[in-house]
C-alpha positions, 0 to 999 in steps of 0.5 A: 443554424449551421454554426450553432450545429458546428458547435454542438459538434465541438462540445459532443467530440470534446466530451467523448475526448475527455472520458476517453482520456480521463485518468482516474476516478475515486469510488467508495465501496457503495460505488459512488464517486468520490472526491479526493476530500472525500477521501481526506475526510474519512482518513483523518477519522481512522487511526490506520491507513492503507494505501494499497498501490499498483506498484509500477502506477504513478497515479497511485504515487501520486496520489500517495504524496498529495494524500500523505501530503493534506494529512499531515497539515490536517492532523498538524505533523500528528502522523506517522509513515510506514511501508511494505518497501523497507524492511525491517532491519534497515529501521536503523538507518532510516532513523539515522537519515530521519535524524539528519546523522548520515547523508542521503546517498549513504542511506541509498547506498546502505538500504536495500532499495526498490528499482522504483525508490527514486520517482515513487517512494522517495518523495514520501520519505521528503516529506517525514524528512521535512515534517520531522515525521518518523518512516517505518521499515514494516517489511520482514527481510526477503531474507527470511521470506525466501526462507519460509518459501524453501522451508515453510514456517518451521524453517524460521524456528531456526534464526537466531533470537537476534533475527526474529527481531525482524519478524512478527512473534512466533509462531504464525497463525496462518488462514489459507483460506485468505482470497490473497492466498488461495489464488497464489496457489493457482497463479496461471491457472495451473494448479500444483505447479506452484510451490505450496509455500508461496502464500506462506512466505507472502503470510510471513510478510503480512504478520511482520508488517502488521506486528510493525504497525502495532508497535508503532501505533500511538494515540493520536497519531495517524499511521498511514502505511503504503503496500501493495494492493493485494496485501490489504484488499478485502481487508484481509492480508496485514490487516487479518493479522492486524485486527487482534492487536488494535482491537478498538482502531478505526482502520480505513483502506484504498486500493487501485485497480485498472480498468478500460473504463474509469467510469465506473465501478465493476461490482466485484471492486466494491468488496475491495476497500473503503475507497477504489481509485480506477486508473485507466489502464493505458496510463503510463507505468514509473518501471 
């Protein structure tokens, strides 16, 4: 008896330890756990995939590659690479390491790289290395970001037609009624202290990367596309500007969100994607 209660002792704590130290769980936005075939599943369906990331979360990273990793063989080399990190006047040298005409480290060199690049992003670029899969650069460059910031969207009509090639179509169609943008306005909780064309410059970018994405459609292929959460959740951000220009396409979305329990789902999470990975929050973080 004492040996059987001993035992039971064991496989109580044991069970505690690993929901304790569980690192992540899938859910869709019923709720439901998932799994990660689930997840395979549902995204061969679409002709767009957002992966909206915690940028510093390795469990979004990993799962990243192992997700862009199944599709691939799934949709037999049929998939195409975009993402918010590269911006779009660096296409020309992706395409040019894609096409094996320079070495990596000149691409490093001449690509203006996130802190991140090496552990989180670069495994991805390996894999359109190795599967002869096109990257593409969706991004507006900063540049032309810090410049809505200092002059909202009228500072644009200034480039020269050779720089509003890196930019979606003028002029921008803005909503600031978006949850993405409204709160940047209050970020602190301290309203008017922030500047007014903030979530203009963040607009900018949703515009250019989804004009990116549309150029780059092609029937057949999927395009999976890697963000940052907050630039796809609620399926607002690049896919408000998306929408209008692939009327017919099946989009599905991920975010990740953290949390002191991954065992479930707050009720507010449900609204933000197709399918929330919760990551514990005490998870390590790649910077």
């Amino acid at each position: 008896m004492k040996n059987i209660l001993i035992a039971v002792l064991v496989s109580i704590s044991s069970f505690i330890m690993a929901q304790e130290t569980m690192a992540y769980k899938i859910y869709n936005n019923k709720g439901k756990e998932v799994s990660f075939e689930d997840v395979v599943k549902s995204s061969l369906k679409a002709d767009v995939l957002f992966f909206g990331e915690l940028h510093n979360n390795p469990i979004s990273h990993w799962m990243q590659f192992e997700l862009t990793k199944a599709l691939i063989e799934k949709k037999e080399g049929k998939v195409k690479l975009g993402a918010e990190m590269f911006e779009a006047d660096n296409q020309l040298v992706i395409n040019e390491l894609l096409d094996s005409l320079i070495k990596e480290k000149k691409f490093e060199d001449d690509c203006r790289l996130w802190p991140n690049y090496a552990t989180d992003y670069k495994p991805l670029m390996h894999l359109a290395m190795e599967n002869k899969l096109s990257f593409i650069a969706t991004n507006v460059p900063r540049r032309y970001a810090s410049v809505v910031y200092y002059s909202g969207f009228e500072g644009l009509d200034r480039l020269s037609s050779e720089a509003k090639k890196y930019i979606a179509p003028l002029p921008i169609q803005y909503d600031p009624e978006q949850d993405a943008y409204k709160s940047m306005l209050t970020m602190g909780g301290m309203p008017g202290h922030v500047n007014e064309n903030l979530p203009k410059a963040q607009a900018i970018k949703d515009a250019t990367m989804a004009y990116f994405i549309a150029q780059n459609l092609k029937k057949g292929e999927l395009f999976i596309h890697y963000n940052g959460a907050y630039h796809s959740d609620k399926y607002q951000g690049i896919i408000y500007y998306l929408k209008p220009m692939i009327k017919s396409k099946d989009i599905i979305t991920i975010t990740t969100v953290s949390s002191s329990d991954v065992s479930k789902l707050r009720e507010e999470e449900k609204a933000l994607a197709d399918f929330i990975i919760v990551v514990n929050e005490n998870m390590t973080t790649t910077h």
